[in-house]
C-alpha positions as CSV (number, residue, x, y, z in Angstrom):
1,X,0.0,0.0,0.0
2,X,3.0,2.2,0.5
3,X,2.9,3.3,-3.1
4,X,-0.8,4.3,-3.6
5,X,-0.6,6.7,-0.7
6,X,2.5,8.4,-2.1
7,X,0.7,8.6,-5.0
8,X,-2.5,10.1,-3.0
9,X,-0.5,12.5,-1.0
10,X,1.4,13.7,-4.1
11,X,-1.6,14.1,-5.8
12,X,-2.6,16.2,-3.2
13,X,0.2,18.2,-3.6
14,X,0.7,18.6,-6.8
15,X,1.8,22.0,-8.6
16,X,3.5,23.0,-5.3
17,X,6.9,23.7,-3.5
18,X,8.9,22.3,-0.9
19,X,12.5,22.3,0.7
20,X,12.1,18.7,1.5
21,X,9.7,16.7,-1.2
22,X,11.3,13.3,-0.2
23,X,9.6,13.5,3.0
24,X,6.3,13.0,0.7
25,X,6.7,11.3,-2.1
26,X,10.0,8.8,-1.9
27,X,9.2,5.1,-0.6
28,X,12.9,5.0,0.0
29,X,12.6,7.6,2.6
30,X,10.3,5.4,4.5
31,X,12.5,2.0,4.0
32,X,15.6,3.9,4.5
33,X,16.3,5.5,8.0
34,X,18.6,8.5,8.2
35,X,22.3,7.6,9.0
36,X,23.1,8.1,12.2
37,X,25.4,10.1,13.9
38,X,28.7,8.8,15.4
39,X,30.7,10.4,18.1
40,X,33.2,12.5,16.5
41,X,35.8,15.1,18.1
42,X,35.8,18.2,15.5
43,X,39.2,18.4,13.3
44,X,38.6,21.9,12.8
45,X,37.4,24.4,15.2
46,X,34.1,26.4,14.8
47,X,33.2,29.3,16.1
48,X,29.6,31.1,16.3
49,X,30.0,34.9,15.3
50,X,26.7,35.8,16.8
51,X,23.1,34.2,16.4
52,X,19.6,35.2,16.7
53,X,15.9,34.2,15.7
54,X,13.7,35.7,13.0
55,X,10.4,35.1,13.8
56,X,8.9,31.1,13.3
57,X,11.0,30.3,10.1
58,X,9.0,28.1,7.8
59,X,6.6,27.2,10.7
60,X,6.8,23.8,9.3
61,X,5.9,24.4,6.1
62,X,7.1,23.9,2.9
63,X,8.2,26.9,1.9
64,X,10.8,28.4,0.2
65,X,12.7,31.4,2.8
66,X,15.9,31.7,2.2
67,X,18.6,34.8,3.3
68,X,19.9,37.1,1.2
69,X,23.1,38.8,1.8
70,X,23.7,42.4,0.5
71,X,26.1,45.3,1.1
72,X,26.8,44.1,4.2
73,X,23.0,43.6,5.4
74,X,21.1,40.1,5.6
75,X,17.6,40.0,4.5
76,X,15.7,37.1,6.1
77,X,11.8,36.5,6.0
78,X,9.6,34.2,8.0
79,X,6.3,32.3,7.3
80,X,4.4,34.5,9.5
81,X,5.1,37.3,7.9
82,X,8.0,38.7,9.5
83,X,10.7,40.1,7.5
84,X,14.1,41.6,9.3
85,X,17.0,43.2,7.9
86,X,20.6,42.7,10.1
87,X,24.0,43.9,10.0
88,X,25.9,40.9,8.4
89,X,28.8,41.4,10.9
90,X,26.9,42.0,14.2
91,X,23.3,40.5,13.5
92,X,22.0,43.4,15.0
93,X,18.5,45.0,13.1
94,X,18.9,47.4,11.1
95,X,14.6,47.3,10.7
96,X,11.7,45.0,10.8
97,X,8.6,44.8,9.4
98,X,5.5,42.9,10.3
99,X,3.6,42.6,6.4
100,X,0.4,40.6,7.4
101,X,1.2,38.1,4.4
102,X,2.0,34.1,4.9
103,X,5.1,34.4,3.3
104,X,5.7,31.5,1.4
105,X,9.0,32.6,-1.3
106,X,11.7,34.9,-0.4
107,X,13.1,37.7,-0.1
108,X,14.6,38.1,-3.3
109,X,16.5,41.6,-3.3
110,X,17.5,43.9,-6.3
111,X,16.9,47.4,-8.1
112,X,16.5,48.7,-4.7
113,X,13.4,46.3,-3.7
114,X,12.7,43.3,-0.8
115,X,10.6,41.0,-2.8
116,X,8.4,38.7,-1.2
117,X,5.7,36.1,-2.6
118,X,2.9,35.0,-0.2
119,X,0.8,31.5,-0.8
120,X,-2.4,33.7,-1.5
121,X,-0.2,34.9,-4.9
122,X,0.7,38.4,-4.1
123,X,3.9,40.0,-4.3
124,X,5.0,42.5,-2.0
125,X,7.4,44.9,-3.3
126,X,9.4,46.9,0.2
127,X,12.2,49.7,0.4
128,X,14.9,47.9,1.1
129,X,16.5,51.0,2.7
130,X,13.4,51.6,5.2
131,X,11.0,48.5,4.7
132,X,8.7,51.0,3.8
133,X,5.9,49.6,1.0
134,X,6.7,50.0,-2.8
135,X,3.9,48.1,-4.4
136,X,1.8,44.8,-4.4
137,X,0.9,42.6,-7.2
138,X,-1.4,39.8,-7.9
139,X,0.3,36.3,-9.4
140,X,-1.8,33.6,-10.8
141,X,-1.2,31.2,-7.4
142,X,0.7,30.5,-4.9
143,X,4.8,31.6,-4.5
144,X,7.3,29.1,-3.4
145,X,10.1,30.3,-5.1
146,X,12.8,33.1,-4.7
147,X,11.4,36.6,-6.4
148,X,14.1,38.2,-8.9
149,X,14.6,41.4,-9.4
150,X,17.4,43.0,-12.4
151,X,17.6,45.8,-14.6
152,X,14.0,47.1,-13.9
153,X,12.3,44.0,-14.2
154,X,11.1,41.9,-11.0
155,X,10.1,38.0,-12.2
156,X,8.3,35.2,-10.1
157,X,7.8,31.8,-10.7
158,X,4.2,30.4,-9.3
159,X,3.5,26.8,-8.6
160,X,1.1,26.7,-11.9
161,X,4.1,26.9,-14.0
162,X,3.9,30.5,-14.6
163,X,6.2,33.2,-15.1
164,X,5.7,36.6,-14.8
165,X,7.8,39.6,-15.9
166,X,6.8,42.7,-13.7
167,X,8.4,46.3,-13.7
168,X,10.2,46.8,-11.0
169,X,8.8,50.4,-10.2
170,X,5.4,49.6,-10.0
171,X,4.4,45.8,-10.1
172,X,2.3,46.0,-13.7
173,X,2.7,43.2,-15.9
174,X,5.2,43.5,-18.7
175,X,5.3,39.3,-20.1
176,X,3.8,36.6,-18.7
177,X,5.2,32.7,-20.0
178,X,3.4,29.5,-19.4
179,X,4.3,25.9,-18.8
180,X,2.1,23.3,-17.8
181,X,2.7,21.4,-15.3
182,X,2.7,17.5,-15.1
183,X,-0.3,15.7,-13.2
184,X,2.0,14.3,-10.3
185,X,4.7,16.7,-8.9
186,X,7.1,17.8,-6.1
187,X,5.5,20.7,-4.0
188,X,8.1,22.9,-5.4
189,X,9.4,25.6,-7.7
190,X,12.7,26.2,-8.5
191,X,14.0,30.3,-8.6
192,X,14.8,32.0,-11.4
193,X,18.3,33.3,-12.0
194,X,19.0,36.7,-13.9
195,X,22.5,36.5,-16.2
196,X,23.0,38.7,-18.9
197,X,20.1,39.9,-19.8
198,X,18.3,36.7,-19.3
199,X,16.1,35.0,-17.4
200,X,16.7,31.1,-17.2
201,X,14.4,28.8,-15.2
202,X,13.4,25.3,-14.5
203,X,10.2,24.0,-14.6
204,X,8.4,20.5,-13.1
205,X,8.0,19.0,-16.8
206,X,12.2,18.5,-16.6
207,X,12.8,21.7,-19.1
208,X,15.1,24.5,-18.4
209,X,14.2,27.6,-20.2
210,X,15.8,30.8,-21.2
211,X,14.3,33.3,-21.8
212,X,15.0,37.7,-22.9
213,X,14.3,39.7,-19.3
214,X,13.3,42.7,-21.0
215,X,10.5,41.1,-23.7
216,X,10.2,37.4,-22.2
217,X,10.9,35.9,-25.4
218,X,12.4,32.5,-25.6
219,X,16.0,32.4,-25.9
220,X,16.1,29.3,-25.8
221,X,14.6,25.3,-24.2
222,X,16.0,22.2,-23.8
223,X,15.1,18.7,-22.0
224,X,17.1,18.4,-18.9
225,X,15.1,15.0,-18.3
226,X,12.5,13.1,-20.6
227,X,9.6,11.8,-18.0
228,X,10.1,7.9,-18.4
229,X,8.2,5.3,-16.5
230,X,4.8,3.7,-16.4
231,X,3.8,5.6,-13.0
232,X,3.7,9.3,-12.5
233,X,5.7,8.8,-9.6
234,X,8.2,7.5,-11.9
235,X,7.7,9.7,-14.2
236,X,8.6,13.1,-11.8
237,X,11.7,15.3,-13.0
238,X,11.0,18.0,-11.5
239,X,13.9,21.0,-11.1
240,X,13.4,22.4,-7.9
241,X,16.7,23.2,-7.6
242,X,17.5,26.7,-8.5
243,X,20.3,26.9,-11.3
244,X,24.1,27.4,-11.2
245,X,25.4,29.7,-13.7
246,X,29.3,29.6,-14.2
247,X,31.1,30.8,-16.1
248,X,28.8,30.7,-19.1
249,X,27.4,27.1,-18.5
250,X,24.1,26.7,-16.3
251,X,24.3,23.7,-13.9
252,X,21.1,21.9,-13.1
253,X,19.6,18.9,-11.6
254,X,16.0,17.1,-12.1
255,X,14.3,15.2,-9.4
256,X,14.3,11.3,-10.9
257,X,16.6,12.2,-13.4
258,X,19.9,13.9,-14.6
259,X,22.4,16.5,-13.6
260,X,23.1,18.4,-16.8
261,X,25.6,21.0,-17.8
262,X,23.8,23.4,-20.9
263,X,25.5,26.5,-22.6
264,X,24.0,29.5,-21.5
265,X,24.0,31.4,-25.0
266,X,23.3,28.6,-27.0
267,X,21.0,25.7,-24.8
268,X,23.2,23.4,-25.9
269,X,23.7,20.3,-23.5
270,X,27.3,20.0,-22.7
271,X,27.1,16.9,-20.7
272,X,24.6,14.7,-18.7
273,X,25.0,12.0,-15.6
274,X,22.6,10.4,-14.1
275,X,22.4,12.1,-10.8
276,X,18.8,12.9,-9.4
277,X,18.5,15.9,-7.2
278,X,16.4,18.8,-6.1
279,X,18.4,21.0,-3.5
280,X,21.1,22.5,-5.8
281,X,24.9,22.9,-6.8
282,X,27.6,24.6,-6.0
283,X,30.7,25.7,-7.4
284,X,34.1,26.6,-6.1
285,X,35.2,27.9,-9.3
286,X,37.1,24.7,-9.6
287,X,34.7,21.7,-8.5
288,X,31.2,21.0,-8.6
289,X,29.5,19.7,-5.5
290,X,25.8,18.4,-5.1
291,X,23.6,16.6,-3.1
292,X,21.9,14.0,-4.4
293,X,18.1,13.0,-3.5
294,X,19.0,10.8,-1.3
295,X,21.4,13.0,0.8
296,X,24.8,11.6,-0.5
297,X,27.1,14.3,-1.0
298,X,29.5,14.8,-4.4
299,X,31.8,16.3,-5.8
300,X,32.3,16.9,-9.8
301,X,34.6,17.7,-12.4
302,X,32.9,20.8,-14.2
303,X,33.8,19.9,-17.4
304,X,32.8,16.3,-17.9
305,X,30.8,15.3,-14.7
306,X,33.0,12.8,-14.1
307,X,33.0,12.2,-9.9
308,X,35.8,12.9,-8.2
309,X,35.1,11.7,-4.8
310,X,31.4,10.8,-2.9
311,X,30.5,11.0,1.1
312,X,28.3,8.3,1.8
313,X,27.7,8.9,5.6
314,X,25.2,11.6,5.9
315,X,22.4,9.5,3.5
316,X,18.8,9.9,4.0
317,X,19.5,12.9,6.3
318,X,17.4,15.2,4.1
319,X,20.5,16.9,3.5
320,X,20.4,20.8,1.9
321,X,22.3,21.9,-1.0
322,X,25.8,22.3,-0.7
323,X,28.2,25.4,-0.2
324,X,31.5,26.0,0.1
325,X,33.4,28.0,2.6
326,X,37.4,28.1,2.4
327,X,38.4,24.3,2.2
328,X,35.5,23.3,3.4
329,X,32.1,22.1,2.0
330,X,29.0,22.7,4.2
331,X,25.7,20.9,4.1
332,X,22.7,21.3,6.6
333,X,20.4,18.5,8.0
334,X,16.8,17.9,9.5
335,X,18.2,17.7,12.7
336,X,20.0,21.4,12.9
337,X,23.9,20.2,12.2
338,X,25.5,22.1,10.1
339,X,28.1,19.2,8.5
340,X,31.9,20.0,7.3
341,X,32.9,18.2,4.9
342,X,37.0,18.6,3.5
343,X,36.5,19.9,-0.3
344,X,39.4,17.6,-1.1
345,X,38.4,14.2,-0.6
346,X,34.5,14.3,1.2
347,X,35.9,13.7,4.8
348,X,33.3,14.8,7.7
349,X,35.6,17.0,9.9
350,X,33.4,18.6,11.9
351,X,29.5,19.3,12.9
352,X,27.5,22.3,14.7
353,X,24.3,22.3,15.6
354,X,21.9,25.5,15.0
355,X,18.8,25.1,16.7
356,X,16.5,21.6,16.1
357,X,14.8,22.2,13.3
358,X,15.7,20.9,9.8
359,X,18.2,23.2,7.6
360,X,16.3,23.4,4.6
361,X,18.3,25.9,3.3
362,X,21.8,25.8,1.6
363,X,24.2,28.0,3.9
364,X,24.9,31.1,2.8
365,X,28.5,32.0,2.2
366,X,30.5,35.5,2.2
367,X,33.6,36.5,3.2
368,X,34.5,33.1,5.0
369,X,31.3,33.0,6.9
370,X,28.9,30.6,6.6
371,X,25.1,32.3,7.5
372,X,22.7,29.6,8.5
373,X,18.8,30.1,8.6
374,X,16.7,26.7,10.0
375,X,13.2,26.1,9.4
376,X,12.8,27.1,13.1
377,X,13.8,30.4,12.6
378,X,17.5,30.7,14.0
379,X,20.0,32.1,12.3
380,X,23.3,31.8,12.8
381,X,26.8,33.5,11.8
382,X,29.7,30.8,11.9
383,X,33.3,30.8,10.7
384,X,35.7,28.0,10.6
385,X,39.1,28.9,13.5
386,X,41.7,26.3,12.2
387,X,42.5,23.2,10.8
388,X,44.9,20.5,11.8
389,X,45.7,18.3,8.9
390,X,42.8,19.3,6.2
């Protein structure tokens, strides 16, 4: 029976977002317990800058609130509506603001704006010197993605597949595109990214698409991964993830399916592996590292995909995307640890915990510090202090 009430509870969920889909729709998340934990004594010291709360976090939702880092300010949002901006260094407020909105995507920040998406499908639009209100807008549904916001345009992506290009100083419409979205799918959207110009997005039917910020035209669209399977549960490739755009290539992952690496002028596909995935990449301008949907952590050569090395020990532990921070490689779990992993070969060298809740989020990296936000609402500041044979 274990398959039929995936299938119910997905179906229930369909055309939705979530930091965690495994949790609903993977058997092997039912037959396959997190690792566990063993005692270890940290090879490299941490050390906790400062931390603090902001508001409930996701309040147990799946939602998609992730910090943004600016000029030296963090920009955080919570489900209840909450959103705070902090001095990066200290944590202390700079201001608050209490918007009255379930926020369910953000904040995105640019062209001077706080964007946040709600799950009623507006869009609030704030100062992000004061807080004070620029605009609202009306979506076509909910927001569980990241808002945008680049060279006067703001664009959302909305759990019905939707796109929307909106100016930036008032919230009207400027282009709207429209992809359908499968019957069965994760409860989840993944952000658009702003490069040159363009917009480039992944959508639940497994397509990445590219398209002109300023008109919305297509660019360009390629298959990232074909749905295959006789199920629709089988057939899910989903790209939650948001893409990676180095260096002129855009790195993305599908849920059930492929990690791909695709030109970002031309939409040509560079290289594929089979890799399914739905938290991410990252990049240290020399590696690629990912987490894999079932929480195994890798690391990839850029060019070819080819693995270079793979950390088996933190699997099933609804892991979040990975970043990287000095030598390090850093990946959250639904417990509150904050994993180190050494960028070289995969070894765990150390663990923090930041509160109890689940680290949905990929920490957020500047300057050697590692900014972590769990679904509970604490938010951290940590830094690594030495290491003794990395």
């Amino acid at each position: 029976m274990r398959i039929p009430l995936t299938l119910f509870l997905g179906l229930l969920l369909t055309g939705c977002s979530s930091l965690n889909p495994i949790d609903w729709l993977s058997p092997d998340e039912v037959i396959n317990p997190p690792s566990e934990l063993v005692d270890m004594e940290n090879r490299i010291g941490i050390r906790m800058l400062w931390q603090t709360s902001v508001g409930n976090g996701a309040e147990g939702q799946l939602v998609k609130l992730a910090p943004h880092y600016q000029d030296g300010r963090l920009y955080v949002a919570s489900h209840d509506g909450l959103v705070e901006v902090l001095e990066a260094a200290s944590g202390s407020v700079v201001w608050k603001r209490e918007t009255g909105l379930q926020i369910s995507g953000g904040p995105g920040v640019g062209d001077g704006l706080v964007l946040l998406g709600s799950i009623d499908g507006e869009l609030l639009a704030l100062d992000a010197d004061t807080g004070e209100e620029r605009w609202r807008a009306r979506v076509s549904s909910e927001v569980l993605s990241i808002p945008r916001a680049g060279e006067g345009v703001v664009v959302v992506h909305t759990v019905d597949g939707k796109l929307f290009g909106l100016d930036a100083e008032d919230g009207s419409q400027r282009w709207l595109y429209d992809r359908s979205v499968p019957v069965l799918s994760l409860r989840g959207s993944g952000s658009p990214v702003i490069s040159d110009g363009m917009v480039i997005a992944g959508f639940a039917s497994g397509k990445l698409v590219a398209l002109n910020l300023d008109s919305g035209d297509v660019v360009w669209e390629v298959t990232v991964t074909a749905p295959r399977g006789r199920s629709e549960l089988e057939r899910m490739v989903d790209i939650d993830g948001d893409p990676l755009v180095v260096d002129g290539v855009v790195y993305v992952a599908s849920y059930n399916g492929e990690l791909a690496a695709v030109s970002q002028d031309t939409g040509v596909v560079l290289w594929r592996r089979p890799m399914p995935a739905y938290a991410g990449a990252a990049t240290d301008w020399v590696d690629l590292y990912i987490t894999d949907s079932s929480g195994e952590v890798w690391a990839l050569d850029p060019q070819n995909g080819a693995a270079l090395w793979k950390n088996k020990k933190l699997k099933y532990r609804r892991l979040s995307a990975p970043a990287v921070l000095g030598d390090y490689v850093l990946v959250g779990d639904f417990e509150g640890y904050v994993h180190w992993l050494s960028r070289e070969d995969g070894r765990l060298l150390a663990r923090i915990r930041v509160g109890s809740a689940p680290i949905s989020n990929r920490p957020l990296v500047v300057d050697d510090v590692a900014y972590v936000y769990g679904d509970g609402g604490a938010l951290a500041a940590l830094a690594p202090v030495q290491a003794e044979n990395p």
